[in-house]
Backbone and ligand atoms as CSV (ligand in chain L), in Angstrom:
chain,resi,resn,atom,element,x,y,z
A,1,UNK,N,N,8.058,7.017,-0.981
A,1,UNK,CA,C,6.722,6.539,-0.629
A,1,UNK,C,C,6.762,5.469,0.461
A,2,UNK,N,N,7.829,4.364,0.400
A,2,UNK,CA,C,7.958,3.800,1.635
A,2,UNK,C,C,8.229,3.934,2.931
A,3,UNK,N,N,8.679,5.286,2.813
A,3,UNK,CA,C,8.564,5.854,4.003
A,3,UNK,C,C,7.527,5.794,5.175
A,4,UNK,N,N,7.868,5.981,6.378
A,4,UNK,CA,C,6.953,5.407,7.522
A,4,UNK,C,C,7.587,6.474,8.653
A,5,UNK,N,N,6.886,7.054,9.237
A,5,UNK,CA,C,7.500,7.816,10.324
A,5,UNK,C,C,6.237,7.708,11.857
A,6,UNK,N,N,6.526,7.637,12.897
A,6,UNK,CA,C,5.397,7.643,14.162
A,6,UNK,C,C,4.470,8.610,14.162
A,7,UNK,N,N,3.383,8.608,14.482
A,7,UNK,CA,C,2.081,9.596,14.241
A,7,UNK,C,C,2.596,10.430,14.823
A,8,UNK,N,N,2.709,11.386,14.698
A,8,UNK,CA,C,2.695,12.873,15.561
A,8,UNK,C,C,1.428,14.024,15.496
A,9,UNK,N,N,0.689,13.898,17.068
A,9,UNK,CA,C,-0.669,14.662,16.637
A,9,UNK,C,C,-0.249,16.317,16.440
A,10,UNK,N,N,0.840,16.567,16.747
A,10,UNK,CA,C,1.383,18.048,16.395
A,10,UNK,C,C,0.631,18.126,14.687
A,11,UNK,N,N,1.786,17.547,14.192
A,11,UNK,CA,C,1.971,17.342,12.537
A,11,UNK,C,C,0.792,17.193,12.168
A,12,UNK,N,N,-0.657,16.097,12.938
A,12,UNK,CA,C,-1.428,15.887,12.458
A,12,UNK,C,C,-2.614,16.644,12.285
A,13,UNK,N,N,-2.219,17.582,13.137
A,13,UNK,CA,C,-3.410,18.916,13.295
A,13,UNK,C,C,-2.935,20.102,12.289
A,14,UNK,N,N,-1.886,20.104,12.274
A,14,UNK,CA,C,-1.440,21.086,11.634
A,14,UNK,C,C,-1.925,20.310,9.990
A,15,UNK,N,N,-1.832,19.152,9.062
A,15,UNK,CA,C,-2.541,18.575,8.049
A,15,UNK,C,C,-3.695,19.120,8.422
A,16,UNK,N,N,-4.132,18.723,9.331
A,16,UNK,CA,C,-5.933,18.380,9.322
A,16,UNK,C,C,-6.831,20.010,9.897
A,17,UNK,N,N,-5.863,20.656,9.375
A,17,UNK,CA,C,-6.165,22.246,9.548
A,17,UNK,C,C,-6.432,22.485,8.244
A,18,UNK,N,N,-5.573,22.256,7.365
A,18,UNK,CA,C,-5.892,22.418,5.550
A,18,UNK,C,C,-7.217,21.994,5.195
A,19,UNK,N,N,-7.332,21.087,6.137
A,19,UNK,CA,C,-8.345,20.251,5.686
A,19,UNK,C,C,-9.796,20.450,6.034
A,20,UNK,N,N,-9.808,20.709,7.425
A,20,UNK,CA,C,-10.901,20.177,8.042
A,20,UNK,C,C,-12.169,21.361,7.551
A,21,UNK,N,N,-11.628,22.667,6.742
A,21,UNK,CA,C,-12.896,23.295,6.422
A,21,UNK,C,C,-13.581,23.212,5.052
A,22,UNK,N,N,-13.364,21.416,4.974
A,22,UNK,CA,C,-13.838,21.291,2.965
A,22,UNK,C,C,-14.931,19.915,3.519
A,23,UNK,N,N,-15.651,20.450,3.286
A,23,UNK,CA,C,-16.993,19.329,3.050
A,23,UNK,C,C,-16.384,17.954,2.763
A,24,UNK,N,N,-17.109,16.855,3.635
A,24,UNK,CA,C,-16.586,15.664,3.769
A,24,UNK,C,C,-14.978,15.468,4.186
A,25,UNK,N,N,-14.390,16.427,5.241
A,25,UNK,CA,C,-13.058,16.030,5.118
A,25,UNK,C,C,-12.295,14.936,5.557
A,26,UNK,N,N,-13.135,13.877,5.806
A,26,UNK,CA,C,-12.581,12.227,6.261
A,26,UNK,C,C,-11.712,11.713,5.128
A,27,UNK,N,N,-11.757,11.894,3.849
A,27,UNK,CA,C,-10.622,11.072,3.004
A,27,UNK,C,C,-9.617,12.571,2.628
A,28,UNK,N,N,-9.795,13.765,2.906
A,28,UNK,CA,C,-8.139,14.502,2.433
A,28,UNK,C,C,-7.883,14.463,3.349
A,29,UNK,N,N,-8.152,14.313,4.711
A,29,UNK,CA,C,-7.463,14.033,6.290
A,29,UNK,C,C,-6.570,13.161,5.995
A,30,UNK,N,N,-7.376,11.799,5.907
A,30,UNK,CA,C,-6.590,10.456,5.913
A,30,UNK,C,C,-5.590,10.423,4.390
A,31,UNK,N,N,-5.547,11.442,3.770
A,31,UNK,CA,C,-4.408,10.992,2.996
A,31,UNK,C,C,-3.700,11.486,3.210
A,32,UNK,N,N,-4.539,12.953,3.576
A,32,UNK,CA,C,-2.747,14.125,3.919
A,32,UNK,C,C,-1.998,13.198,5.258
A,33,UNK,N,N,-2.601,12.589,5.925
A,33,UNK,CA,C,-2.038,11.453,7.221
A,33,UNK,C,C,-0.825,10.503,6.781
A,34,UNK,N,N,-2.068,10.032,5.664
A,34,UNK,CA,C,-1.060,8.690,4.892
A,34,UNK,C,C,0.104,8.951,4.210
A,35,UNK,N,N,0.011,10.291,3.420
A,35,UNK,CA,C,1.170,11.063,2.663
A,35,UNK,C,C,2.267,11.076,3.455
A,36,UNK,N,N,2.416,12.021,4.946
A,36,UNK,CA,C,2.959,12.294,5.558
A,36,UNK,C,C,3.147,10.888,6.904
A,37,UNK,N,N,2.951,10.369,7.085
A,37,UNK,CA,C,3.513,9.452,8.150
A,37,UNK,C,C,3.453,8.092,7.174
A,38,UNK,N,N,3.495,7.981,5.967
A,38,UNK,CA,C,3.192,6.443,5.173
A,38,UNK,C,C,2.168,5.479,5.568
A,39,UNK,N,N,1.252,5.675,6.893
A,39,UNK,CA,C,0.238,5.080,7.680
A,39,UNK,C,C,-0.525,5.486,8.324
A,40,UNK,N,N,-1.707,4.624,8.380
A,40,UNK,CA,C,-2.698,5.609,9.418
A,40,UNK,C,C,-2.561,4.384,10.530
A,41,UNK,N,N,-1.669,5.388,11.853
A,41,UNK,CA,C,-2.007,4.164,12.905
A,41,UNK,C,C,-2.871,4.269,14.120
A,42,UNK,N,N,-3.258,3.511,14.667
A,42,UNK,CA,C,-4.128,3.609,15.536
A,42,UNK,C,C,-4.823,4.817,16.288
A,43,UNK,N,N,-3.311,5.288,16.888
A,43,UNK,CA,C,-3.720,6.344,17.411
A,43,UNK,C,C,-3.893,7.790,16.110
A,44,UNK,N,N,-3.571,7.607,14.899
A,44,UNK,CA,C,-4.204,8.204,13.903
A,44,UNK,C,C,-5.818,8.411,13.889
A,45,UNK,N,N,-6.165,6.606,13.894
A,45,UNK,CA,C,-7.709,6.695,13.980
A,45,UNK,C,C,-8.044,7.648,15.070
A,46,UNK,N,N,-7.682,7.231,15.733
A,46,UNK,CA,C,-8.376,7.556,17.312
A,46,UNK,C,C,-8.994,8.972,17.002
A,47,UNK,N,N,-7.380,9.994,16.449
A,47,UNK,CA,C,-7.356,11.175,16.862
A,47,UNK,C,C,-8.381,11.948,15.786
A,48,UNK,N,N,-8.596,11.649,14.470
A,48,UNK,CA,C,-9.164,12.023,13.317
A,48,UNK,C,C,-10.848,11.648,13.843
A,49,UNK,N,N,-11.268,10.158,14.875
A,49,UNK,CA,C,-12.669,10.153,14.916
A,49,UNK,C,C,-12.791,11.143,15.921
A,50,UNK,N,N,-11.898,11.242,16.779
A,50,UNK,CA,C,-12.615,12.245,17.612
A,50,UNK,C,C,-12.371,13.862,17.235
A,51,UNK,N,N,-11.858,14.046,16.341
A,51,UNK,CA,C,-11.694,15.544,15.347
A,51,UNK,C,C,-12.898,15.229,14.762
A,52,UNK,N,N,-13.455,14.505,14.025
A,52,UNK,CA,C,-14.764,14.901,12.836
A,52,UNK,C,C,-15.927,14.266,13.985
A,53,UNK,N,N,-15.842,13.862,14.978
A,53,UNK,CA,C,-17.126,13.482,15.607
A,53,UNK,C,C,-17.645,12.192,14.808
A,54,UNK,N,N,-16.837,10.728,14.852
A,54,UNK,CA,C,-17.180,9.975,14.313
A,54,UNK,C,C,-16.081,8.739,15.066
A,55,UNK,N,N,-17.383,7.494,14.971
A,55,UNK,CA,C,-16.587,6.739,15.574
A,55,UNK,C,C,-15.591,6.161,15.316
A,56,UNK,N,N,-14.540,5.451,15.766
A,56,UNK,CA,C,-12.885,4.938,15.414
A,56,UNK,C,C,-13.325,3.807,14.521
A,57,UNK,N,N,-14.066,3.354,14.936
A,57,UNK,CA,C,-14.929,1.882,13.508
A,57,UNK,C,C,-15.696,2.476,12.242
A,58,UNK,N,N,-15.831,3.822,12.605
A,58,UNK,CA,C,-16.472,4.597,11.069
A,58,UNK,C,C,-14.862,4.676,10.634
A,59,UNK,N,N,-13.856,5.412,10.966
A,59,UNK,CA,C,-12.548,5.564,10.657
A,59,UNK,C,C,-11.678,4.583,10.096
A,60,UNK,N,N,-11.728,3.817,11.297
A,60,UNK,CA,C,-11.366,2.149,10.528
A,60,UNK,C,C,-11.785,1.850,9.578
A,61,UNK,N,N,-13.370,1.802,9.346
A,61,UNK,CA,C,-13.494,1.427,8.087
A,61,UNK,C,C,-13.573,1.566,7.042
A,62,UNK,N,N,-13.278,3.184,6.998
A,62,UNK,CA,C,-12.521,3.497,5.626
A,62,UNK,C,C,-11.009,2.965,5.293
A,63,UNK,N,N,-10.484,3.330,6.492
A,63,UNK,CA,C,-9.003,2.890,6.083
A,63,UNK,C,C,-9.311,1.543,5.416
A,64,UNK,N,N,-10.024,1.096,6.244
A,64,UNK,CA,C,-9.416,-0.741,5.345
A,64,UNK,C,C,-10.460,-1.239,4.068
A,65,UNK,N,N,-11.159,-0.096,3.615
A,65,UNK,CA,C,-12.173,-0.184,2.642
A,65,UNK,C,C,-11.287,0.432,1.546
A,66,UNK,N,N,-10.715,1.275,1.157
A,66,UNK,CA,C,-9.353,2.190,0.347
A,66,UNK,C,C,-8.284,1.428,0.244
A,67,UNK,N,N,-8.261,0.909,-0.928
A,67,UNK,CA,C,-6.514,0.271,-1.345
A,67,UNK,C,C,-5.206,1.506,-0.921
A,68,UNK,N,N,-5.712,2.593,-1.003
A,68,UNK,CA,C,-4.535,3.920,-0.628
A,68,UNK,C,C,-4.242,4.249,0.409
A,69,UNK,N,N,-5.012,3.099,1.490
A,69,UNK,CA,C,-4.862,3.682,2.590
A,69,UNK,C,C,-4.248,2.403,3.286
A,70,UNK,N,N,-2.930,2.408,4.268
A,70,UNK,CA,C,-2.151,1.003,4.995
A,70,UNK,C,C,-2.630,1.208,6.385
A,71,UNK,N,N,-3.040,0.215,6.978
A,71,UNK,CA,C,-3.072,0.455,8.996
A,71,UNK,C,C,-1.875,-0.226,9.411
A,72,UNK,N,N,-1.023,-0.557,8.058
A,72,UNK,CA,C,0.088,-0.942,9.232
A,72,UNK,C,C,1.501,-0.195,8.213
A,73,UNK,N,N,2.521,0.281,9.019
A,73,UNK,CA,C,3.522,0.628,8.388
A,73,UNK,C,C,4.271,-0.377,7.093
A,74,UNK,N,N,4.227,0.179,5.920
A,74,UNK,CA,C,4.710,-0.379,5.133
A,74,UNK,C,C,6.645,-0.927,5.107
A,75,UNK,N,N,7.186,-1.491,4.365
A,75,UNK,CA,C,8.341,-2.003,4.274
A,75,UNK,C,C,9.246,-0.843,3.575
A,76,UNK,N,N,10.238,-0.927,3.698
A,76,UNK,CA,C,11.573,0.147,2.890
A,76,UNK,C,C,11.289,-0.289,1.756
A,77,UNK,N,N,10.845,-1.252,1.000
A,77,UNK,CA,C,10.362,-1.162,-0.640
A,77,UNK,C,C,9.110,-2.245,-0.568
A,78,UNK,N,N,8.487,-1.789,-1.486
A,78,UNK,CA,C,7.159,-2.078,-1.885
A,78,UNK,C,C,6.711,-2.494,-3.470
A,79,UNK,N,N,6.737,-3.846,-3.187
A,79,UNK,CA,C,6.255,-4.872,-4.924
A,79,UNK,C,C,5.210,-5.058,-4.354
A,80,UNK,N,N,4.010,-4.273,-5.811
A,80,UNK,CA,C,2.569,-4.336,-6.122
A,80,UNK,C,C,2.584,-5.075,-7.015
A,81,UNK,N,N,1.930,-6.536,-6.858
A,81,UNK,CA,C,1.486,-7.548,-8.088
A,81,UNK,C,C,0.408,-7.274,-8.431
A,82,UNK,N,N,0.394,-7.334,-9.531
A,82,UNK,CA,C,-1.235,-6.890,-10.003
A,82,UNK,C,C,-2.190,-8.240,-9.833
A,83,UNK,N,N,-3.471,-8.040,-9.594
A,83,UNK,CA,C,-3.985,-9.015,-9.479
A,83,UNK,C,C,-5.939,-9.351,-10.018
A,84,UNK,N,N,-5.737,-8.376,-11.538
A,84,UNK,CA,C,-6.893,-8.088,-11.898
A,84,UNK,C,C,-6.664,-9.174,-13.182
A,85,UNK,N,N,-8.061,-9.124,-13.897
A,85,UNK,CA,C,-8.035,-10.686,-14.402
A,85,UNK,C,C,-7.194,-10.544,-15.726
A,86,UNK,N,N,-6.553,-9.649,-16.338
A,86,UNK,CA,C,-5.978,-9.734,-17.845
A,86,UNK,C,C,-4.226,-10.409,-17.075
A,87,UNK,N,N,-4.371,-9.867,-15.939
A,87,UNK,CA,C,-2.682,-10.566,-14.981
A,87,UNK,C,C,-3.556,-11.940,-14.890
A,88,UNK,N,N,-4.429,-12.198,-14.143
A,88,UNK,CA,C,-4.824,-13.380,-13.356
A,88,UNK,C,C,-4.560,-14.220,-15.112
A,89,UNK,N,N,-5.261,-14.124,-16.049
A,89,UNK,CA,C,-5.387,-14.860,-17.158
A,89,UNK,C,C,-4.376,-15.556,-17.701
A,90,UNK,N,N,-2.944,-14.464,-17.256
A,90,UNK,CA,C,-1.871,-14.798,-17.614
A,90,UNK,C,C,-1.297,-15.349,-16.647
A,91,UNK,N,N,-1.516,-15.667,-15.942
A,91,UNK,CA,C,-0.755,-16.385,-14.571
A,91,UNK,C,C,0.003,-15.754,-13.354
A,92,UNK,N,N,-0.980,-15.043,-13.183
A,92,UNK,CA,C,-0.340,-14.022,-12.210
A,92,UNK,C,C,-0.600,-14.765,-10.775
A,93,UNK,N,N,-1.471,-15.504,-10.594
A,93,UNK,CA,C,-1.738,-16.394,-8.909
A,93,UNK,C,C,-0.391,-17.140,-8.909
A,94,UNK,N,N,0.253,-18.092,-10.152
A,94,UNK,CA,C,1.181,-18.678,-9.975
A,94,UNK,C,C,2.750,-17.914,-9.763
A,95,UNK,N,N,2.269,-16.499,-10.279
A,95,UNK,CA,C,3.922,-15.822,-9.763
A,95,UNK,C,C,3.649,-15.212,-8.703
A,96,UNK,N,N,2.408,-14.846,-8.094
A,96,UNK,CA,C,2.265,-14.228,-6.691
A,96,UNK,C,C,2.970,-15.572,-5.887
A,97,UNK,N,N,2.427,-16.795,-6.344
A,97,UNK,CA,C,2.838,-17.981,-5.295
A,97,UNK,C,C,4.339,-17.780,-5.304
A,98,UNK,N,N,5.054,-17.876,-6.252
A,98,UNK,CA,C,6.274,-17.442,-6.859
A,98,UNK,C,C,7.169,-16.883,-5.836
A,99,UNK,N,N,6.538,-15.340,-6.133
A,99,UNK,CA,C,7.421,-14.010,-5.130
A,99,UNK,C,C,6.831,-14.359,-3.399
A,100,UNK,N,N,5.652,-14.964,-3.323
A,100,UNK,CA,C,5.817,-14.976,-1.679
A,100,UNK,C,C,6.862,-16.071,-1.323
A,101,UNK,N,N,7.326,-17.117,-2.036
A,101,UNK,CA,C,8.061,-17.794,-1.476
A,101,UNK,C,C,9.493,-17.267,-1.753
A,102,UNK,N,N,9.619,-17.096,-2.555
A,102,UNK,CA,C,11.242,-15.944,-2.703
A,102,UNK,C,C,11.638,-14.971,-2.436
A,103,UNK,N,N,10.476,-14.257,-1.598
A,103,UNK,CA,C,10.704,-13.153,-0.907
A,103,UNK,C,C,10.086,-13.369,0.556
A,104,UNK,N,N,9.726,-14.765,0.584
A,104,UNK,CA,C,9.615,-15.070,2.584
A,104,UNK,C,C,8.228,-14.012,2.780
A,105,UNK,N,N,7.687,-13.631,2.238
A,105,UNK,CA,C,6.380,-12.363,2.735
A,105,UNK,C,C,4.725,-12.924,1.663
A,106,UNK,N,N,4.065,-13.140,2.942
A,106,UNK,CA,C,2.842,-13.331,2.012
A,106,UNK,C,C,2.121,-12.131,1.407
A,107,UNK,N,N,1.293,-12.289,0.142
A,107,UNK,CA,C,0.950,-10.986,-0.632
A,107,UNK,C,C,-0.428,-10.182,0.888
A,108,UNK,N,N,0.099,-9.009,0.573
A,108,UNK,CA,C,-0.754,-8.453,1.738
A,108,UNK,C,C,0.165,-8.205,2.809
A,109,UNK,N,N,0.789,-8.795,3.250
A,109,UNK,CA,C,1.924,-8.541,4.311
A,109,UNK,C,C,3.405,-7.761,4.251
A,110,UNK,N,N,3.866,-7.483,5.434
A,110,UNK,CA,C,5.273,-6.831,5.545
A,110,UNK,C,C,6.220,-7.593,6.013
A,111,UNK,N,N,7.375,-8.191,5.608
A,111,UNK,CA,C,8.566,-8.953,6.253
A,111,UNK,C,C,8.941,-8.421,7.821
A,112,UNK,N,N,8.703,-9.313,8.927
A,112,UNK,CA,C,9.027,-9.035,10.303
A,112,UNK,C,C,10.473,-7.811,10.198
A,113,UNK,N,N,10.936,-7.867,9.135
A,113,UNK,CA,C,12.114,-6.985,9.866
A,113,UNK,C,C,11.942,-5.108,8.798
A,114,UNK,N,N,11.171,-5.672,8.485
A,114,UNK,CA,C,10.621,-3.777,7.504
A,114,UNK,C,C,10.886,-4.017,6.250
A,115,UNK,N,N,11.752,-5.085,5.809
A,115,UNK,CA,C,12.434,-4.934,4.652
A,115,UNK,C,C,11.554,-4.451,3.326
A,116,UNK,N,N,10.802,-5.189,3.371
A,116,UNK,CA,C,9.966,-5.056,2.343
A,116,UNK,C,C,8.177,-5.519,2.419
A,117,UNK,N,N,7.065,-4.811,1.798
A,117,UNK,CA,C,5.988,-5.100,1.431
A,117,UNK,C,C,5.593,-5.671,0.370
A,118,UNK,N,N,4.891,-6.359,0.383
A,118,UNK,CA,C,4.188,-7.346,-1.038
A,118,UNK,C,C,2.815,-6.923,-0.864
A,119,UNK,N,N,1.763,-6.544,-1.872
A,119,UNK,CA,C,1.312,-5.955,-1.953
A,119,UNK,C,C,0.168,-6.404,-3.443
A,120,UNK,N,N,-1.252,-6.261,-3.340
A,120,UNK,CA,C,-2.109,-6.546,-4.248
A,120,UNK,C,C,-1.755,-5.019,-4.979
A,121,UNK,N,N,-2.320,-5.347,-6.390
A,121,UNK,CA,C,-2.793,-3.774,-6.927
A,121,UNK,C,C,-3.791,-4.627,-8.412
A,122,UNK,N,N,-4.949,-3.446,-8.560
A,122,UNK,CA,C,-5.787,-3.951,-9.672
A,122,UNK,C,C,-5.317,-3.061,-11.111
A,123,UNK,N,N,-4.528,-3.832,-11.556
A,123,UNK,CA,C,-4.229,-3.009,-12.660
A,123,UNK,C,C,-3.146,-1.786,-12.773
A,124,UNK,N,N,-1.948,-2.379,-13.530
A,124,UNK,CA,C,-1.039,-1.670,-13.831
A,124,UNK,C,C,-1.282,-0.528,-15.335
A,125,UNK,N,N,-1.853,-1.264,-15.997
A,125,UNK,CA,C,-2.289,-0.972,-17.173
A,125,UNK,C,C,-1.539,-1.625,-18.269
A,126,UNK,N,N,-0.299,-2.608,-17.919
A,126,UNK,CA,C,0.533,-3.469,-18.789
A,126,UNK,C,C,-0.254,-4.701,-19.133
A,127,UNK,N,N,-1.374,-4.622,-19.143
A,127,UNK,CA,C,-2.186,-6.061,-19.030
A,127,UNK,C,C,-1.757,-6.791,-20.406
A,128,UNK,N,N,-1.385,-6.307,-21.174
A,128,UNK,CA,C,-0.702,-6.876,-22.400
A,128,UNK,C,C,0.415,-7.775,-22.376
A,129,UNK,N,N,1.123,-7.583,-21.599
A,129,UNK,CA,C,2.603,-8.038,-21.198
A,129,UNK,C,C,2.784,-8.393,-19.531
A,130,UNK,N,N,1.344,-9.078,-18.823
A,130,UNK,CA,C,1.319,-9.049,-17.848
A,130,UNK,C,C,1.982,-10.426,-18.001
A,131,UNK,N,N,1.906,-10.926,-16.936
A,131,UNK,CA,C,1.437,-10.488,-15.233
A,131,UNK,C,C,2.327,-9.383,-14.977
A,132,UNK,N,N,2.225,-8.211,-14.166
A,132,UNK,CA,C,2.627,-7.016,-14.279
A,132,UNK,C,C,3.198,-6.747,-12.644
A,133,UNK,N,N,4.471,-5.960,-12.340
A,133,UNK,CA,C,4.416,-5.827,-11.002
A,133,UNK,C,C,5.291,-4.440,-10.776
A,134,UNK,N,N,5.188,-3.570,-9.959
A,134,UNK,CA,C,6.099,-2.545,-9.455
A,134,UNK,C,C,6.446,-2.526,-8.510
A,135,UNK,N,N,7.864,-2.572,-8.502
A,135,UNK,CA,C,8.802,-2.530,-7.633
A,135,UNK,C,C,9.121,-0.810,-6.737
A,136,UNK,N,N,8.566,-0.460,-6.248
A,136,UNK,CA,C,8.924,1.147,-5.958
A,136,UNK,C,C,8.611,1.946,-6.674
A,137,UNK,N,N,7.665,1.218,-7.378
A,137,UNK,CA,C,7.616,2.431,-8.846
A,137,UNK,C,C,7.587,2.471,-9.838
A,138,UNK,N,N,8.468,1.487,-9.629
A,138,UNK,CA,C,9.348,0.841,-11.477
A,138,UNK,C,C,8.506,-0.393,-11.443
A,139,UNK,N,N,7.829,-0.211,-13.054
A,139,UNK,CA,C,7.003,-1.680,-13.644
A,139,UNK,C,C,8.187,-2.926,-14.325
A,140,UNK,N,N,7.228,-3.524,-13.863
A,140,UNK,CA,C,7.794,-4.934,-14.445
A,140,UNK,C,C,6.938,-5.826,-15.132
A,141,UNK,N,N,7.235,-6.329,-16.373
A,141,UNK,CA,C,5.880,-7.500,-16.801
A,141,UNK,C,C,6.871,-8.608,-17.380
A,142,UNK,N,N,5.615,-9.198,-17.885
A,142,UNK,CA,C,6.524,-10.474,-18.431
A,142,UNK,C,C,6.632,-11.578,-16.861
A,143,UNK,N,N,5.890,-11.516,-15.956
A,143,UNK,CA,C,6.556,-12.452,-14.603
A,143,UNK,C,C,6.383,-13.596,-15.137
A,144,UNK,N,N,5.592,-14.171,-15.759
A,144,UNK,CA,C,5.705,-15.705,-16.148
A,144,UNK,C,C,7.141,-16.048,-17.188
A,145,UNK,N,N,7.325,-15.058,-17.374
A,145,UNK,CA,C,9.106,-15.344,-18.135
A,145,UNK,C,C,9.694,-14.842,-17.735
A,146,UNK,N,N,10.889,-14.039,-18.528
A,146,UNK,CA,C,11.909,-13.207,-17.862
A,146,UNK,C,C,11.971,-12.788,-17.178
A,147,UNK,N,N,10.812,-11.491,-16.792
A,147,UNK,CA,C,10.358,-10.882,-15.962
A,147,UNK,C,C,10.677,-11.532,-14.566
A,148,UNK,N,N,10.111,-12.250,-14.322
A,148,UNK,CA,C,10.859,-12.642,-12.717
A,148,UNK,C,C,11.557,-12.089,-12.577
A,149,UNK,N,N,12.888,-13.132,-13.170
A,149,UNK,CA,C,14.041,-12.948,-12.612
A,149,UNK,C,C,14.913,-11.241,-12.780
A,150,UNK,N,N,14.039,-10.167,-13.393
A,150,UNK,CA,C,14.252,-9.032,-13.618
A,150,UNK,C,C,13.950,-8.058,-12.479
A,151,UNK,N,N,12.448,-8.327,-11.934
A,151,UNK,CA,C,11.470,-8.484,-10.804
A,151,UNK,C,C,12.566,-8.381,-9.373
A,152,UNK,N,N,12.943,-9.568,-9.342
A,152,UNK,CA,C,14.070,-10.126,-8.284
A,152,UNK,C,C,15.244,-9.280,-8.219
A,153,UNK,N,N,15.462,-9.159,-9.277
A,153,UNK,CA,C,17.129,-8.565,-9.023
A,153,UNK,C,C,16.670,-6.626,-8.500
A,154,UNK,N,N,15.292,-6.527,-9.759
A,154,UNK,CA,C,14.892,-5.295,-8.922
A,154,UNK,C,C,15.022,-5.118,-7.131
A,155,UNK,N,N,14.219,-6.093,-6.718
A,155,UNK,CA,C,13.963,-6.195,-5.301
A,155,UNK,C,C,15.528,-6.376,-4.282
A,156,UNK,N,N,16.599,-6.537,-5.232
A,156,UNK,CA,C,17.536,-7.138,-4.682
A,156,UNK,C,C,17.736,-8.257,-3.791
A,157,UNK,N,N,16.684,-9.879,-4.738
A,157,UNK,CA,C,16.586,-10.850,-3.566
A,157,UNK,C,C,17.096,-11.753,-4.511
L,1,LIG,S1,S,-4.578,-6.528,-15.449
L,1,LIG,FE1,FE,-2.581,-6.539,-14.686
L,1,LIG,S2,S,-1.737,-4.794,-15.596
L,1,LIG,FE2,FE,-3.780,-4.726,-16.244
């Protein structure tokens, strides 16, 4: 899933061929996009508003309205902190503060060199044993205890 590859409008027509004869096809475009290149980038927008006859700011603003959707290439691994209130209750602002400083990346952002993304998400469904986080995939809870340092070694930092 962290995967990231350069837009290619070849590739992208050939997706947006599956697509383009299903009513409303602006969000299976942009995922079959997102699936396949890990991002929708610019010239993504570009090429999808001027395929459905819609402007690059109608386009844009789905992308950045959709948690599923990135405008910028994500990192080689990706920790989603949860950040809905049964985490927040449990102290999840204080381990987000936590992992951005031990992992150098503010939540929302990508480390200058790809390494990795930090990342909001509403709900893991561990809200029991939160604050809750996935590492690539793999959940983690417990961050106000153990969990961290479990968290960490996941991330390999
Ligand atoms: S609120 Fe964080 S896992 Fe449910």
């Amino acid at each position: 899933m962290g995967h990231s590859s350069d837009f290619d409008p070849a590739e992208a027509a050939r997706l947006a061929l599956e697509h383009s004869h299903q009513e409303g096809a602006l969000l299976p475009i942009l995922h079959a996009l997102q699936g396949r290149f890990g991002w929708i980038a610019p010239e993504a927008v570009a090429w999808v508003a001027e395929r459905l006859n819609l402007s690059r700011a109608e386009v844009h603003g789905v992308v950045s309205f959709y948690h599923d959707f990135r405008d910028h290439p994500a990192g080689r691994q990706v920790i989603k902190v949860c950040q809905a209130e049964a985490c927040q209750a449990r102290g999840a602002r204080h381990v987000t503060a936590q992992l951005e400083e031990r992992l150098g990346v503010k939540l929302g952002q990508t480390a200058p060199d790809r390494s990795l993304t930090l990342e909001p998400v509403y709900c893991l469904g561990l809200c029991g044993n939160g604050p809750a986080a996935l590492v690539d995939g793999r959940p983690y809870a417990d961050l106000s205890g153990r969990g961290l340092a479990r968290c960490l070694k996941g991330v390999g930092r």
